[in-house]
Residue frames as a rotation matrix with the C-alpha (Angstrom) as fourth column:
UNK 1
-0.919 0.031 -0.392 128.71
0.005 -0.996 -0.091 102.90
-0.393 -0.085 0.915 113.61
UNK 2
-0.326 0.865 0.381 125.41
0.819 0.460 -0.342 103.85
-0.471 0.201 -0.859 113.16
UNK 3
-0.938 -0.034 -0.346 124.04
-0.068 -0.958 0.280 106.16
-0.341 0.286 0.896 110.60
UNK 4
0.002 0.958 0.287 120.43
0.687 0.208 -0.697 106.69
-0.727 0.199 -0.657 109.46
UNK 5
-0.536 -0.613 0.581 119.85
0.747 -0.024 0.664 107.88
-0.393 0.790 0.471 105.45
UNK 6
0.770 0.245 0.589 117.84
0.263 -0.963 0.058 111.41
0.582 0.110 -0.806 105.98
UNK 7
0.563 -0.731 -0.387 121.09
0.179 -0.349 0.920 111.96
-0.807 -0.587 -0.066 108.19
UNK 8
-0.416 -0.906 0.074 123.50
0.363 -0.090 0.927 111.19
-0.834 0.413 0.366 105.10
UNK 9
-0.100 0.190 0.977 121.16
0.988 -0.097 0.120 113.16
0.117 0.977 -0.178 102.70
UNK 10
0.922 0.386 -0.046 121.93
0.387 -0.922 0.018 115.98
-0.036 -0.034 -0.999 104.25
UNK 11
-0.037 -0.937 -0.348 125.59
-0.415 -0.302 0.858 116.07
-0.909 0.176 -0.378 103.50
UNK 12
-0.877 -0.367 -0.310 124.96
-0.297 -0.092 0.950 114.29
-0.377 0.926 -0.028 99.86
UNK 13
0.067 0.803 -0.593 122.38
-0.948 -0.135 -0.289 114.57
-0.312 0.581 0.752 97.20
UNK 14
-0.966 0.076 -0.249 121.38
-0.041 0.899 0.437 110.72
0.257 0.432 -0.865 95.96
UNK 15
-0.054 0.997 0.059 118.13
-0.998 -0.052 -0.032 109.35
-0.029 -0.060 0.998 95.09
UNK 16
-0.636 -0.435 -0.637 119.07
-0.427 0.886 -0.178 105.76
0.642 0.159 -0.750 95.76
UNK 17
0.467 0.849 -0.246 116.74
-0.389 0.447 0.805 103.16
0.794 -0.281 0.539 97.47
UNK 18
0.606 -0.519 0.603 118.15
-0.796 -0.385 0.468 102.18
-0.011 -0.763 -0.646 101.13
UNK 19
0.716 -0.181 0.674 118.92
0.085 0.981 0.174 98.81
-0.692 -0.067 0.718 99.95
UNK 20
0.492 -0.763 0.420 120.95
0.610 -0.042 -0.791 99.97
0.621 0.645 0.444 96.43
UNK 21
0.610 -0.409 0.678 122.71
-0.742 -0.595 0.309 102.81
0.277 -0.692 -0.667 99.45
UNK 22
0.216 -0.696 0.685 123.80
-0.756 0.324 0.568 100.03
-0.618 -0.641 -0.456 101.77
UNK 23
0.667 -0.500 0.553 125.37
0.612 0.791 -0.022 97.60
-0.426 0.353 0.833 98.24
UNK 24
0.749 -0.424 0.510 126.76
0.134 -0.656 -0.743 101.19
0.649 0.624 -0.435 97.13
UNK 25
0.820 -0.226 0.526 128.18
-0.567 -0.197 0.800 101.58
-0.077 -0.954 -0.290 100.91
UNK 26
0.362 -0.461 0.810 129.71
-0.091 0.848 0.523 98.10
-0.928 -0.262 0.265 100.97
UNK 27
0.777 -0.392 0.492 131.36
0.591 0.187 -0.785 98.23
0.216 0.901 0.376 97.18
UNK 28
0.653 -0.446 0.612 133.11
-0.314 -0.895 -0.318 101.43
0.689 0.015 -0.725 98.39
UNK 29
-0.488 -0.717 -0.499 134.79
0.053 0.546 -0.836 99.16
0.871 -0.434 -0.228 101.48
UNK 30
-0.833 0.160 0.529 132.37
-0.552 -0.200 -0.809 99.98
-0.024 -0.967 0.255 104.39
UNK 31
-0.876 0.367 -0.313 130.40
0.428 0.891 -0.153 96.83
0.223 -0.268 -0.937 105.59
UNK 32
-0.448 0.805 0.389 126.77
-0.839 -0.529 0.127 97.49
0.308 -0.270 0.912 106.01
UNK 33
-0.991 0.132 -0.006 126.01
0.119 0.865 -0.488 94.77
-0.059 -0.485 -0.873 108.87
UNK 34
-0.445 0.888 0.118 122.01
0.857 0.461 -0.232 95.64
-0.261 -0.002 -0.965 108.77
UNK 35
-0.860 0.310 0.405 119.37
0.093 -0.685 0.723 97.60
0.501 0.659 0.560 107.62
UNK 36
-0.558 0.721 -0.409 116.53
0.816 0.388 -0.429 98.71
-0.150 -0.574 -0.805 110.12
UNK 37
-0.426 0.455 0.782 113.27
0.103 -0.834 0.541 100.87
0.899 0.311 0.309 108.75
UNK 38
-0.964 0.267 0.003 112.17
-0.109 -0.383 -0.917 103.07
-0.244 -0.884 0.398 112.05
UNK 39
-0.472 0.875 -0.109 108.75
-0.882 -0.470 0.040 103.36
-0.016 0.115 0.993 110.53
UNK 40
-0.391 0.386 -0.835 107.87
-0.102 0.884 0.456 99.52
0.915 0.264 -0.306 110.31
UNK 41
-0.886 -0.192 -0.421 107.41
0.413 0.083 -0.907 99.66
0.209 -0.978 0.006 113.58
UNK 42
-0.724 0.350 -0.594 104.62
0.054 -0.831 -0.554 102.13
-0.687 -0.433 0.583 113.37
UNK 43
-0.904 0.334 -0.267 102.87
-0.229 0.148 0.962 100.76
0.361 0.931 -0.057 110.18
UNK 44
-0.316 0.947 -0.061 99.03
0.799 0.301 0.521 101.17
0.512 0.116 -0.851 110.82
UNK 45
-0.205 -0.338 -0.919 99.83
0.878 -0.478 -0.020 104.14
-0.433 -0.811 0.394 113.17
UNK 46
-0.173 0.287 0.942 97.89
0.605 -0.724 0.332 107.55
0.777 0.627 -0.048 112.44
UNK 47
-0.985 0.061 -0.159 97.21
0.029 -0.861 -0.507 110.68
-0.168 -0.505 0.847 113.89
UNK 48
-0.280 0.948 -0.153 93.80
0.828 0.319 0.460 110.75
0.485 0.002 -0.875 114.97
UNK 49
-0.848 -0.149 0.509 91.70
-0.246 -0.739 -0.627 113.35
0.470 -0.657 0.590 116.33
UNK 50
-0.884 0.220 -0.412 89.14
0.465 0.508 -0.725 112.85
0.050 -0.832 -0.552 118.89
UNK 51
-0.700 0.532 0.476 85.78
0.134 -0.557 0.820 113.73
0.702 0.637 0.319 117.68
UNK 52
-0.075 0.137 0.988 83.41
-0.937 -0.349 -0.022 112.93
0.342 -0.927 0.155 120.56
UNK 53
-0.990 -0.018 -0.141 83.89
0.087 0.705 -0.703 110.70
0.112 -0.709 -0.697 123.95
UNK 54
-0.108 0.865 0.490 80.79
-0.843 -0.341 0.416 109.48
0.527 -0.368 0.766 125.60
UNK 55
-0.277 -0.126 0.953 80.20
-0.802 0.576 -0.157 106.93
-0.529 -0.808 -0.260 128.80
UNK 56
-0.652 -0.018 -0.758 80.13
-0.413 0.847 0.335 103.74
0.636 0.531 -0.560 127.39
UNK 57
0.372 0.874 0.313 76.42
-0.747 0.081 0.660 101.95
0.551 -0.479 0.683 128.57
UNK 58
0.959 0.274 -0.075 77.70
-0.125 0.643 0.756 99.07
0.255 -0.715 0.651 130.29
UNK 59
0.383 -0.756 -0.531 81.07
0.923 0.342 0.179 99.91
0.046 -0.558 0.828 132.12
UNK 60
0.768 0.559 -0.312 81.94
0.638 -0.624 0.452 102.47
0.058 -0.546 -0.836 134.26
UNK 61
0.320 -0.947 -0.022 85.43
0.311 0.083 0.947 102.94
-0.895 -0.310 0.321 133.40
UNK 62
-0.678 -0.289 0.676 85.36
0.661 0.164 0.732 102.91
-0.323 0.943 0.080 129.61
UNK 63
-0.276 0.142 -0.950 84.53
-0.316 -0.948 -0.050 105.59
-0.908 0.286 0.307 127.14
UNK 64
0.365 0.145 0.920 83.09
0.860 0.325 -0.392 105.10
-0.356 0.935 -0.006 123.67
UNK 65
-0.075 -0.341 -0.937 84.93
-0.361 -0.867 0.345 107.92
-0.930 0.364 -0.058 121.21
UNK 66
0.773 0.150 0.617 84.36
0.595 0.168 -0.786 108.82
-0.222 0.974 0.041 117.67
UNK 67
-0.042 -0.950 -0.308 88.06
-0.061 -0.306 0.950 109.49
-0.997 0.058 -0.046 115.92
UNK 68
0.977 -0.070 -0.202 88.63
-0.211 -0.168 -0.963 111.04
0.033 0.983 -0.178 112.56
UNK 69
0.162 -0.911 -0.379 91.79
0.002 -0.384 0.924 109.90
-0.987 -0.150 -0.060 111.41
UNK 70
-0.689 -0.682 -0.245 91.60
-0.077 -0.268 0.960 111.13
-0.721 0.681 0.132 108.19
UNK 71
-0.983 0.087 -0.164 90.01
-0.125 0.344 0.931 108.98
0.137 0.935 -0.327 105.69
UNK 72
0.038 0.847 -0.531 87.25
0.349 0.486 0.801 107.65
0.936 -0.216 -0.277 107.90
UNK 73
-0.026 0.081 0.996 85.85
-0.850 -0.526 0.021 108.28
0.526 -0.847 0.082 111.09
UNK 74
-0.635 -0.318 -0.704 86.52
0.175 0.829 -0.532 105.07
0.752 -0.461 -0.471 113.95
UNK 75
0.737 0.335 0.588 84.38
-0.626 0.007 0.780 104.29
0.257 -0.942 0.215 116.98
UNK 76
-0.575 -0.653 -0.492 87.38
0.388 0.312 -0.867 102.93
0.720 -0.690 0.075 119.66
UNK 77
0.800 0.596 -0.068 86.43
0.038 0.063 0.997 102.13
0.599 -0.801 0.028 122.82
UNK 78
0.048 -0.968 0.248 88.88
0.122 -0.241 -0.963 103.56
0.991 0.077 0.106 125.34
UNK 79
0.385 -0.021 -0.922 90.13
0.721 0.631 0.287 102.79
0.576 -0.776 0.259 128.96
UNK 80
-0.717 -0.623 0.314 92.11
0.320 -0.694 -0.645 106.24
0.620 -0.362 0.696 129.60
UNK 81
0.127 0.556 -0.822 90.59
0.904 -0.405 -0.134 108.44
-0.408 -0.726 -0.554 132.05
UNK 82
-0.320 -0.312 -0.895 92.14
0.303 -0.928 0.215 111.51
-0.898 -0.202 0.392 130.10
UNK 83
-0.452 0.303 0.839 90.17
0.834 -0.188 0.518 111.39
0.315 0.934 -0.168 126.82
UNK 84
0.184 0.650 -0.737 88.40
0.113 -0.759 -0.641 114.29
-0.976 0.035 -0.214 126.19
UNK 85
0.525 0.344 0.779 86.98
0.825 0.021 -0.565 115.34
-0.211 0.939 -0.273 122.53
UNK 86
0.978 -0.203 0.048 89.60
-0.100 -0.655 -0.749 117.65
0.184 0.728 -0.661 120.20
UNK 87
0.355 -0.931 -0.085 92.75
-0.463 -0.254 0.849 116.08
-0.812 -0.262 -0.521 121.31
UNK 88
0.360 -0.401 -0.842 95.06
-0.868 0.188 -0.460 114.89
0.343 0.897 -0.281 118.63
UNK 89
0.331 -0.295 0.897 96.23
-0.484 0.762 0.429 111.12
-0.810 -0.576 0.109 119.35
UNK 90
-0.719 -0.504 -0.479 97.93
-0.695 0.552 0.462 108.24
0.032 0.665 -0.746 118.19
UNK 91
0.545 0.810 0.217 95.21
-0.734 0.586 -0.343 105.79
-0.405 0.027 0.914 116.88
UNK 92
-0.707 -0.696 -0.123 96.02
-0.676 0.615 0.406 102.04
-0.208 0.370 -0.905 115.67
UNK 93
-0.060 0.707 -0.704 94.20
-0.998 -0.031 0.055 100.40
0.017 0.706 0.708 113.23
UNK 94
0.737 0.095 0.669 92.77
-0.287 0.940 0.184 97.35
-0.611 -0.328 0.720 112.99
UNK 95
0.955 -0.272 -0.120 95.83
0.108 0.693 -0.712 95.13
0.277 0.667 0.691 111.77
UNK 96
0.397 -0.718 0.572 98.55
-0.701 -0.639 -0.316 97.05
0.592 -0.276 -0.757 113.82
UNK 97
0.442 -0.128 -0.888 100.78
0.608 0.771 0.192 95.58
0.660 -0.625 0.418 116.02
UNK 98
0.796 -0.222 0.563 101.06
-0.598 -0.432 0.675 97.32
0.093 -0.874 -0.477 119.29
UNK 99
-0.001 -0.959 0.284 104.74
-0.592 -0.228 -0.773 98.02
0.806 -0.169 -0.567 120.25
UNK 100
-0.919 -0.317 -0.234 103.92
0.049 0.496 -0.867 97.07
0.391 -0.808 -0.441 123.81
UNK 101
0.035 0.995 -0.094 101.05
-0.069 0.096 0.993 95.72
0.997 -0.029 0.072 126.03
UNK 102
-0.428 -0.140 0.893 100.18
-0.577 -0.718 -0.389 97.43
0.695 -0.682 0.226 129.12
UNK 103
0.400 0.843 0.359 98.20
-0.902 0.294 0.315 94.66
0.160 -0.450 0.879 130.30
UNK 104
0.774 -0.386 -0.501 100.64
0.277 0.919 -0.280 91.75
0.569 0.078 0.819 129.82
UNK 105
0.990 -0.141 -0.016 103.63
-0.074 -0.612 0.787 91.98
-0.121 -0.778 -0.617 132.23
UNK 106
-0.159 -0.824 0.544 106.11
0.860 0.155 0.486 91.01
-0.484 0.545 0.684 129.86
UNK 107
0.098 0.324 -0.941 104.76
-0.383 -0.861 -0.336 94.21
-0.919 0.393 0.040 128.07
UNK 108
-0.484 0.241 0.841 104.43
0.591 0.799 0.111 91.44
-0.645 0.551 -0.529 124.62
UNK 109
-0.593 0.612 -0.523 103.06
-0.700 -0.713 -0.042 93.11
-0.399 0.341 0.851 121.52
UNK 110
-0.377 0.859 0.346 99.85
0.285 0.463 -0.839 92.34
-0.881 -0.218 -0.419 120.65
UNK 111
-0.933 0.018 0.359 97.86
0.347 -0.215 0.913 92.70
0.093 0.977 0.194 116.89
UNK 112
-0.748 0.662 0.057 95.04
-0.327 -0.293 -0.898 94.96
-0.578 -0.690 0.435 117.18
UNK 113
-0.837 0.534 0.118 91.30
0.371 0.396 0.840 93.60
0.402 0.747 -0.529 115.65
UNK 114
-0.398 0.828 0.394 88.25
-0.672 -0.556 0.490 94.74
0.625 -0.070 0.778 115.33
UNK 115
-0.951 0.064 -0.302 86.53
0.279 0.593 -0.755 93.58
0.131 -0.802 -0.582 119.21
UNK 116
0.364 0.827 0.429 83.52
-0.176 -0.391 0.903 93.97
0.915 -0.404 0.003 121.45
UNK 117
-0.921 -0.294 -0.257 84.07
0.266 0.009 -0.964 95.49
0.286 -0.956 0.070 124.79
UNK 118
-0.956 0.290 -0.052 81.43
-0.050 -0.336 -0.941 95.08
-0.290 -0.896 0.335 126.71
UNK 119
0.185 0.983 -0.011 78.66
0.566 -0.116 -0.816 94.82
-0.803 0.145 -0.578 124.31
UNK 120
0.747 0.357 -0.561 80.21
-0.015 -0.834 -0.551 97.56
-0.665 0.420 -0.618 122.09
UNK 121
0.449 -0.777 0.441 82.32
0.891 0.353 -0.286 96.85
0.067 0.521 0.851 118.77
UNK 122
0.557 -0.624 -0.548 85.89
-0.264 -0.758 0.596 99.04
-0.787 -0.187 -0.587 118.81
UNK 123
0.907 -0.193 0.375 87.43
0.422 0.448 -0.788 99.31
-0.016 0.873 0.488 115.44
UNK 124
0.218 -0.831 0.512 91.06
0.226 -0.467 -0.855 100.58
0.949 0.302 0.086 116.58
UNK 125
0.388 -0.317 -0.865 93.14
0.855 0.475 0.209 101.67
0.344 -0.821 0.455 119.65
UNK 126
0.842 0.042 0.537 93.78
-0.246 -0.857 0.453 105.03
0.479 -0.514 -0.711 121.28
UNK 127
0.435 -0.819 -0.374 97.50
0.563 0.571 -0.598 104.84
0.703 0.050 0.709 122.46
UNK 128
0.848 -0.525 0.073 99.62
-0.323 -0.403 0.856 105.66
-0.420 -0.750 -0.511 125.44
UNK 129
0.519 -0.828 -0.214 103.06
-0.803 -0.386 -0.455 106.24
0.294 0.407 -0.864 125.16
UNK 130
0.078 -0.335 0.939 103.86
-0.561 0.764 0.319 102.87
-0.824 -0.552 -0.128 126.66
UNK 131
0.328 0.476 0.816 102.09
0.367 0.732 -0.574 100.85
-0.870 0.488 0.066 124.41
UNK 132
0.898 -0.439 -0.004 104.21
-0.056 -0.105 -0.993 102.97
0.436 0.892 -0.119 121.35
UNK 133
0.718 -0.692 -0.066 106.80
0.670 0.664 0.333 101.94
-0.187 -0.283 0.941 123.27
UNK 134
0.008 -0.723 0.690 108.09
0.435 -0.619 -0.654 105.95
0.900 0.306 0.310 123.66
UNK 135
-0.413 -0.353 0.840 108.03
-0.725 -0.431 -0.538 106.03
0.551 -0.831 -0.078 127.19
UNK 136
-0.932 -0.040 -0.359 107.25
0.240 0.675 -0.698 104.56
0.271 -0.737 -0.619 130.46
UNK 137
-0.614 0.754 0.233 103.37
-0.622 -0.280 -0.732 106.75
-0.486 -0.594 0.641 131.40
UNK 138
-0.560 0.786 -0.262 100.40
0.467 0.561 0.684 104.18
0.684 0.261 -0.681 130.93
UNK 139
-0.757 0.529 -0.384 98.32
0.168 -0.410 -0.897 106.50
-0.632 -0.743 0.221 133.37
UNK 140
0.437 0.899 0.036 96.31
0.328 -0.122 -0.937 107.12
-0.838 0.421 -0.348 129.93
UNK 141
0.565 -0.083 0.821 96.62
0.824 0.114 -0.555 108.02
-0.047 0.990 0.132 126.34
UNK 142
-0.293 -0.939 -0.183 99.33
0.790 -0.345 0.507 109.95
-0.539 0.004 0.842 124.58
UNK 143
0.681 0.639 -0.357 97.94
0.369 -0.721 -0.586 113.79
-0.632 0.267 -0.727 123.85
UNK 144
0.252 -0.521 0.815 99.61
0.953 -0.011 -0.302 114.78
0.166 0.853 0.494 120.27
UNK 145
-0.690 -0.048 -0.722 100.25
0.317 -0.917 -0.243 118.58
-0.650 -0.396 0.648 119.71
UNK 146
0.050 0.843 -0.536 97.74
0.276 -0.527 -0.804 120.45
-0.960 -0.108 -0.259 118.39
UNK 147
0.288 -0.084 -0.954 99.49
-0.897 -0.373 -0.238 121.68
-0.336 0.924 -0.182 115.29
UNK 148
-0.920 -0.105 0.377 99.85
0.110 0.856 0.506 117.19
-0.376 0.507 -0.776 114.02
UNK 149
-0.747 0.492 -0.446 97.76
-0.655 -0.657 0.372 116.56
-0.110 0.571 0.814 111.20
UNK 150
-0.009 0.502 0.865 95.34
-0.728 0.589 -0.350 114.10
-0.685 -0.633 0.360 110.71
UNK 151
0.950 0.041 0.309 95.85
0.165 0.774 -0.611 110.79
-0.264 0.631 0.729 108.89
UNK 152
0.549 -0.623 -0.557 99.11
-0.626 0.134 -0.768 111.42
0.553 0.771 -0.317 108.61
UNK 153
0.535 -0.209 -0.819 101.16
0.519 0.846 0.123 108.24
0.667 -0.490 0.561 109.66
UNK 154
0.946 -0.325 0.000 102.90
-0.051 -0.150 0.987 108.38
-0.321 -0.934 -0.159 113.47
UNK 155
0.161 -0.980 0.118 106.39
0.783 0.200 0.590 107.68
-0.601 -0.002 0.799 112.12
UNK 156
-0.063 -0.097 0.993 105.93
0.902 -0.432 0.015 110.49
0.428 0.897 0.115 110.29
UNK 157
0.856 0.433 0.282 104.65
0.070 -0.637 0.768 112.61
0.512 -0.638 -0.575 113.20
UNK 158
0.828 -0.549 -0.114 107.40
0.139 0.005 0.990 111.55
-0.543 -0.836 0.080 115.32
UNK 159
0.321 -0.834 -0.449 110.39
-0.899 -0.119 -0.421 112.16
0.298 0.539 -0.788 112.31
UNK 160
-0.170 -0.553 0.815 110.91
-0.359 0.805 0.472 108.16
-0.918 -0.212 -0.335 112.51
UNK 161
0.926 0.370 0.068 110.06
-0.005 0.191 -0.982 107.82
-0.377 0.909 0.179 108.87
UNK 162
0.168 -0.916 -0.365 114.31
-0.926 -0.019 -0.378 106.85
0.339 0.401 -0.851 107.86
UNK 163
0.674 -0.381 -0.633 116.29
0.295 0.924 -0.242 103.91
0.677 -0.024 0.736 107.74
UNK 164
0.435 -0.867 0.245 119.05
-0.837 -0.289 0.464 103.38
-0.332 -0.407 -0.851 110.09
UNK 165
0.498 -0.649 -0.576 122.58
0.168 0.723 -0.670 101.08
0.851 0.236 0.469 108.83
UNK 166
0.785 -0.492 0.377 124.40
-0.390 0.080 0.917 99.88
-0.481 -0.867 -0.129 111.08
UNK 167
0.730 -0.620 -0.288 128.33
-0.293 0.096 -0.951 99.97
0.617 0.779 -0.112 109.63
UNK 168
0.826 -0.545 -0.145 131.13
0.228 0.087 0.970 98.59
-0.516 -0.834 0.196 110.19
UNK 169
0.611 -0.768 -0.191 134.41
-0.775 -0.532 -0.342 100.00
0.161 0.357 -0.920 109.80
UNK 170
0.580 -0.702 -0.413 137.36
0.403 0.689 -0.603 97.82
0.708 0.183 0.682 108.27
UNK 171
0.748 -0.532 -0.396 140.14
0.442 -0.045 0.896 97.78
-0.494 -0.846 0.201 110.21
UNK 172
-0.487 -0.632 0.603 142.43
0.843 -0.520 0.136 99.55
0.228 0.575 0.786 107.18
UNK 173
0.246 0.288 0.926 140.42
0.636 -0.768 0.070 102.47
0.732 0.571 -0.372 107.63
């Protein structure tokens, strides 16, 4: 059985850490076979907003964009066709590891670093919902809503900030 521990704080009040939870779990008689944080997954991952796009000098395809996401302001070179300046996005920072790669046909994640495309350095990564590995469209980057803030982390955006346990139930019970 699987439960996840903003689910079981909303039927009891504990300020326990998910690790003292699932040895409190498993004293009581109910096996706690693993522990998996949703947000690790998503660790370098920020809401960004798109400050401004412009043709990138030496490829006809690619976009230079300046992206506030928060603290600082990023130049990412980007491959979408659907940028356009004031959208909210998911940005990944240099040190992320991308869920999935749109370019590999295993779809393989991949660790992003600071590059030069083309001539031009890109400190970060403008995401499609593929590549966060929350859907199937790689046609071009994932547009946020309007009312996400900025800098605040994607697993947070997306309510994957919780732990899920994965129990088992004795057979006495």
């Amino acid at each position: 059985m699987k439960v996840t521990l903003n689910w079981l704080r909303q039927y009891v009040d504990f300020n326990w850490t998910p690790e003292d939870l699932a040895s409190r779990l498993t004293m009581l008689g109910l096996e706690v076979e693993s522990i998996e944080r949703l947000d690790a997954k998503y660790s370098g991952f920020i809401v960004g907003r798109v400050v401004t796009v412009s043709k990138h000098p030496n490829a006809d395809k690619l976009s230079v964009c300046t992206v506030d996401i928060g603290e600082e302001v990023l130049q990412i070179v980007c491959g979408a066709p659907n940028v356009t300046s004031g959208q909210k996005v998911g940005v990944g920072t240099i040190g992320a590891t991308v869920p999935r790669d749109q370019h590999d046909p295993a779809g393989n994640p991949f660790v992003l670093s600071k590059v030069k495309i083309r001539g031009v350095e890109s400190f970060g990564m403008i995401c499609s919902e593929y590549e966060l590995d929350l859907g199937k469209s790689s046609d071009g980057i994932m547009v946020l809503d309007a009312s996400a803030k900025v800098g605040q982390p994607l697993a947070e955006y997306f309510g994957l900030d919780d732990t899920a346990y994965d129990v088992e139930i004795t057979p006495n019970r």
